[in-house]
C-alpha positions as CSV (number, residue, x, y, z in Angstrom):
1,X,25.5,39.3,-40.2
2,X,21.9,39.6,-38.5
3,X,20.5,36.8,-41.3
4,X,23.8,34.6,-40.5
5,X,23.0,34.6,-37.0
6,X,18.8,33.7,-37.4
7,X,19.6,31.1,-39.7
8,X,21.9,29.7,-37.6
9,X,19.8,29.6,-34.8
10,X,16.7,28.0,-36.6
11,X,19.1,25.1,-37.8
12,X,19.8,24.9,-34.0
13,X,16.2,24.7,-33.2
14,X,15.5,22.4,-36.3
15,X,18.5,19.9,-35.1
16,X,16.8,20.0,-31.6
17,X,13.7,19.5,-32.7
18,X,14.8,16.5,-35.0
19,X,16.2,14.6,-32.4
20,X,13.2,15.1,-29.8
21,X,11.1,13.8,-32.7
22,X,13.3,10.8,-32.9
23,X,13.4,10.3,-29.4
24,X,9.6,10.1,-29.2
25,X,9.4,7.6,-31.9
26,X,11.7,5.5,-30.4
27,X,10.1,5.5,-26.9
28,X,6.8,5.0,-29.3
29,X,7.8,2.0,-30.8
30,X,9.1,0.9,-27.1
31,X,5.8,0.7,-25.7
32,X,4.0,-0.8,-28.6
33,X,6.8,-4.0,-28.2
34,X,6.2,-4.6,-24.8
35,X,2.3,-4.3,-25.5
36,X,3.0,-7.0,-28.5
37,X,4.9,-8.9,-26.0
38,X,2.1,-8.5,-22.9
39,X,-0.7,-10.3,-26.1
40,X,2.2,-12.8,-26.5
41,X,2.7,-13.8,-23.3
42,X,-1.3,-13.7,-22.9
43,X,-1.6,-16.3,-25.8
44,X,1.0,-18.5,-24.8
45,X,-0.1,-18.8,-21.0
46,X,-4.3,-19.2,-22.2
47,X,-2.5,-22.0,-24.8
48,X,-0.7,-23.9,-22.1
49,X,-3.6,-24.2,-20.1
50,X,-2.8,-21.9,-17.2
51,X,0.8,-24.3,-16.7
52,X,3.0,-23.4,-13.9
53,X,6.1,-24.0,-15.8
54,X,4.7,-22.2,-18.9
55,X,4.4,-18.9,-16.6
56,X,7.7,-19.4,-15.4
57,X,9.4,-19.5,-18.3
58,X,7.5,-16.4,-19.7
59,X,8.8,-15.0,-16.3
60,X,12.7,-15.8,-17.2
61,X,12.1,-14.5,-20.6
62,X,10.5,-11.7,-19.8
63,X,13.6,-10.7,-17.7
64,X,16.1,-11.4,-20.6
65,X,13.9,-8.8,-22.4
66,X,14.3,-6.3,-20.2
67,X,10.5,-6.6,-18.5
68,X,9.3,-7.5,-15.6
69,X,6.2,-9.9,-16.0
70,X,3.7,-10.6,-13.2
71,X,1.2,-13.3,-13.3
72,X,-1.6,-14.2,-10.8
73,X,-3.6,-16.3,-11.8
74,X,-7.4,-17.1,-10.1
75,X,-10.4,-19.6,-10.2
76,X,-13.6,-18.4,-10.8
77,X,-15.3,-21.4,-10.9
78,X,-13.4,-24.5,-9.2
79,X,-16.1,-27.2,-10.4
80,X,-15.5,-26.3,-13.9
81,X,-11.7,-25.3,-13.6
82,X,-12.0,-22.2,-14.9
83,X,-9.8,-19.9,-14.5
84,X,-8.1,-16.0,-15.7
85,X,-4.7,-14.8,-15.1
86,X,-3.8,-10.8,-14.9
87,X,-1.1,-10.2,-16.9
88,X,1.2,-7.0,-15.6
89,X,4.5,-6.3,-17.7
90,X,6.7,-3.6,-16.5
91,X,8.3,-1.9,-18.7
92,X,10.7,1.3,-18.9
93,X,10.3,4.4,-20.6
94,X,12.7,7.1,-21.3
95,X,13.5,9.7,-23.5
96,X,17.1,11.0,-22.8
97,X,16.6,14.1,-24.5
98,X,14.0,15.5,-21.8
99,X,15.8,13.5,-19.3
100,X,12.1,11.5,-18.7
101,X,13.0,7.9,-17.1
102,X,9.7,6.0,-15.9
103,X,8.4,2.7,-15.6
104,X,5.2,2.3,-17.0
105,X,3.4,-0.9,-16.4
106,X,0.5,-2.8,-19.3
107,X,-2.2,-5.0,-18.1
108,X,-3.9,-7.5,-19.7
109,X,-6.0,-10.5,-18.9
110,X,-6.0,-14.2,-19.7
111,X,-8.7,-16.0,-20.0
């Protein structure tokens, strides 16, 4: 009776353990999406030019993805027209299992 009850309390901690590791893989491959989508959105603004209606629309679908994309953009030479664009993408991340809801937020720069 004493082996029936260890095993069955090492399956429990396997089973819990299984689904923690899942959990963290999934909030894993979360973060390295909105990263991917943060150098998307970087390539397609520095490809546009720096265009106003470009940003919006990465703006729009950046909501439909579930993110929440800032962009300021800023001259650092006005003869030359030269100008960079901080990227911020807000992005959630959660793991049910240790009940671990935050928003985490990726920068990046255009140039």
């Amino acid at each position: 009776m004493k082996y029936i009850v260890e095993a069955f309390g090492v399956m429990v901690v396997l089973v819990c353990s299984l689904f923690l590791c899942v959990g963290v893989i999934g909030v894993s491959a979360d973060v390295a999406a909105a990263r991917e989508y943060k150098a998307d959105v970087i390539a397609e603004i520095e490809n546009s030019n720096f265009n106003p209606n470009v940003i919006a629309a990465c703006r729009q679908q950046a909501a439909q993805a579930g993110y929440e994309l800032n962009v300021s953009s800023y001259y650092y030479d006005v003869q030359s027209d030269r100008r960079i664009a901080e990227v911020e993408l807000t992005y959630a991340y959660e793991i049910p299992l240790l009940k671990i809801s935050q928003q985490k937020v990726t920068r990046g720069i255009a140039r």
